[in-house]
Backbone as CSV, one residue per row, in Angstrom:
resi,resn,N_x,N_y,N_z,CA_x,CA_y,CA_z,C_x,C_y,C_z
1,UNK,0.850,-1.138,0.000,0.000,0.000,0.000,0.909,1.217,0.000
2,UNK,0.325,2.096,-0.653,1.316,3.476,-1.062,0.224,4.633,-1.258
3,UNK,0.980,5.358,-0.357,-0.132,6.881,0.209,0.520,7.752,-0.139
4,UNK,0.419,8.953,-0.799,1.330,10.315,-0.696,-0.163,11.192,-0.166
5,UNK,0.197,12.297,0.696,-0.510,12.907,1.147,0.424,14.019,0.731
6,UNK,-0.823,15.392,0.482,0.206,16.596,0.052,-0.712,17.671,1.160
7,UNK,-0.097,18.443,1.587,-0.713,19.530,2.605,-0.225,20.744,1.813
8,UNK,-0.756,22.255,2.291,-0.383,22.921,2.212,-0.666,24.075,3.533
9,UNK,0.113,24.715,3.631,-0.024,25.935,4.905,0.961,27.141,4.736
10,UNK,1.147,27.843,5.475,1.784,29.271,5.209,2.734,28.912,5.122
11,UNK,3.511,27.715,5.192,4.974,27.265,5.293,5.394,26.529,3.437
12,UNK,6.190,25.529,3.469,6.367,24.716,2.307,5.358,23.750,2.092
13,UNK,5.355,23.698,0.980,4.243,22.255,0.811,4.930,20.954,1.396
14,UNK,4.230,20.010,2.083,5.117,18.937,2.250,4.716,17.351,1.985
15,UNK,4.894,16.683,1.535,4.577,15.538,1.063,5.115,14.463,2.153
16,UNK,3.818,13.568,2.476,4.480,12.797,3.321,3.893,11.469,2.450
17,UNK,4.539,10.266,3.327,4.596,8.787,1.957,4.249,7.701,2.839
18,UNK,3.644,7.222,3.300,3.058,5.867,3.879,3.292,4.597,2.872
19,UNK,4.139,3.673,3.417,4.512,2.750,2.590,4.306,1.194,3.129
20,UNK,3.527,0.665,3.276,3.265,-0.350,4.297,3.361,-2.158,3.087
21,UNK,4.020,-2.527,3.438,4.549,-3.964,2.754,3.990,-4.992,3.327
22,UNK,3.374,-5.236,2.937,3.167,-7.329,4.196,2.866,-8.262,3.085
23,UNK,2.949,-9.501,3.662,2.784,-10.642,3.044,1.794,-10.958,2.756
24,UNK,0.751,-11.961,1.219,-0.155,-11.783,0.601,-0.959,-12.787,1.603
25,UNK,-1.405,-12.685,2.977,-1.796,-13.275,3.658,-3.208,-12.833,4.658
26,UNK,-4.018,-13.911,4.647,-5.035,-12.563,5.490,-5.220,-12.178,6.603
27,UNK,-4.175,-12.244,7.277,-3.964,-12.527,8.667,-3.329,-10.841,9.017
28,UNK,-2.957,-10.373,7.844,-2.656,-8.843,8.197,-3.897,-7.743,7.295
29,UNK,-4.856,-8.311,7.307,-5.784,-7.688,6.647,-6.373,-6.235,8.201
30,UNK,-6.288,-7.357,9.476,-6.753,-5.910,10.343,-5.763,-5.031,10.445
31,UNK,-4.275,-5.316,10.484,-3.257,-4.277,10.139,-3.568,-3.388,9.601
32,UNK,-3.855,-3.558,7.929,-3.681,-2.993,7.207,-5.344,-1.714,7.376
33,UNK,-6.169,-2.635,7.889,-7.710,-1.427,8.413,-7.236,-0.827,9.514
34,UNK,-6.623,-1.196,10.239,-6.196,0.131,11.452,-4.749,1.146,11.327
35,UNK,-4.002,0.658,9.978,-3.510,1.554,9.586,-4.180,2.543,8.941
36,UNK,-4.904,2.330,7.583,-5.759,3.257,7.204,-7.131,3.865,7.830
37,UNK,-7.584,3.550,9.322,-8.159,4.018,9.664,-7.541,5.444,10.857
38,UNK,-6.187,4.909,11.394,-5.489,5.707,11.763,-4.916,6.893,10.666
39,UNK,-4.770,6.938,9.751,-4.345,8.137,8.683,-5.901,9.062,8.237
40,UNK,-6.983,7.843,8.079,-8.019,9.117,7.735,-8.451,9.752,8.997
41,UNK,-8.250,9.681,9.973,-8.910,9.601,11.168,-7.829,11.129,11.099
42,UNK,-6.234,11.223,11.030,-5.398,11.882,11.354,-5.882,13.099,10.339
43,UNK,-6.505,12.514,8.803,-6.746,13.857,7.974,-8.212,14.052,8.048
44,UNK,-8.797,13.698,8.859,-9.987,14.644,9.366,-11.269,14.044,8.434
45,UNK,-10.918,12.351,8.415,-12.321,11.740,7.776,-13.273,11.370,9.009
46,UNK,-14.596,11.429,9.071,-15.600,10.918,9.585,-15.674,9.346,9.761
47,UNK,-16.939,9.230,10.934,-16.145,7.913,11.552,-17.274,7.067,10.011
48,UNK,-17.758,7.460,9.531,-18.475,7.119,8.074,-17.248,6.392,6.780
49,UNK,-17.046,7.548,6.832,-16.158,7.423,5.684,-15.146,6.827,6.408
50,UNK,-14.396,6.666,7.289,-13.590,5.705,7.779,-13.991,4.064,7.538
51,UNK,-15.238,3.759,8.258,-15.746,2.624,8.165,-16.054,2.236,6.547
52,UNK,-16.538,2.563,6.151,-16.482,2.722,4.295,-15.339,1.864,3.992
53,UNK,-14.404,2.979,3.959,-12.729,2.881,3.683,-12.433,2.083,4.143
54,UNK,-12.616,1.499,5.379,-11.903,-0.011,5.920,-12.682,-1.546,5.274
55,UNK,-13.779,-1.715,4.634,-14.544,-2.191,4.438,-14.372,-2.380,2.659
56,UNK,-14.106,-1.149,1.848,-14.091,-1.411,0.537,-12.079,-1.759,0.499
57,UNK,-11.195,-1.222,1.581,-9.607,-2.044,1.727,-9.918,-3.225,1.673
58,UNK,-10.632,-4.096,2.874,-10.746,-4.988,3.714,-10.715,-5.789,1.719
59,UNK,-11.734,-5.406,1.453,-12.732,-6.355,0.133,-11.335,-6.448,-1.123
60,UNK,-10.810,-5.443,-0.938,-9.584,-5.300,-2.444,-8.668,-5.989,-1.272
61,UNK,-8.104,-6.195,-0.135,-6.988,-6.561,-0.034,-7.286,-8.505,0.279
62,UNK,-8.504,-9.005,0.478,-9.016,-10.159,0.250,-8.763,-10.167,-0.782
63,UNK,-9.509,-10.145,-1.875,-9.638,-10.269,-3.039,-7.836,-10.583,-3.254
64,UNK,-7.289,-9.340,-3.629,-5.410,-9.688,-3.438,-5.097,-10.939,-3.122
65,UNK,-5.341,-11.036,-1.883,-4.626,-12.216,-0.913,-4.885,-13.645,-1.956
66,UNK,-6.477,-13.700,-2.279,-7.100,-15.085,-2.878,-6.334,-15.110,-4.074
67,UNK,-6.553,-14.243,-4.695,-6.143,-14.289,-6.462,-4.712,-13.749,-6.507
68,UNK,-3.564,-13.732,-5.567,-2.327,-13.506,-5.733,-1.334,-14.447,-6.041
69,UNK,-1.477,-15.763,-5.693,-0.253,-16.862,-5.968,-0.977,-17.770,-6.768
70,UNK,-2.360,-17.754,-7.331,-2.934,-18.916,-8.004,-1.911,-19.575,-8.958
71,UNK,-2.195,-20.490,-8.980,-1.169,-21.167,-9.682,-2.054,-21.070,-11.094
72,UNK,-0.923,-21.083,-12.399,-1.714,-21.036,-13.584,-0.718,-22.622,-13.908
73,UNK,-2.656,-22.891,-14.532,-2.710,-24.178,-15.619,-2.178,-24.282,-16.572
């Protein structure tokens, strides 16, 4: 998973980069929802759109996990 977040304020623009790696396994699937619920939470998403967001991850990073090592025929 790969995040760039860009801010701006009276200062420089600054870009920050969330880079989170794990193994195609589903055992880090709540990891990966309480990481991204901790970042929208930090940029000021609702507990809505949080739950959303952990829920349509949750579904793409399943999905990943199943259809990542299939073996082809």
């Amino acid at each position: 998973m790969l995040m760039k977040e860009r801010r701006s304020n009276n200062m420089q623009s600054k870009e920050d980069f969330i880079e989170m790696r794990v193994p195609a396994s589903a055992e880090y699937v709540s990891l990966i929802r309480l990481t991204l619920a901790g970042v929208f939470l930090r940029a000021g998403a609702t507990y809505d759109d949080i739950e959303d967001a952990k829920i349509a991850v949750s579904e793409a990073v399943i999905n990943a996990v199943k259809h990542a090592y299939k073996e082809k025929n």
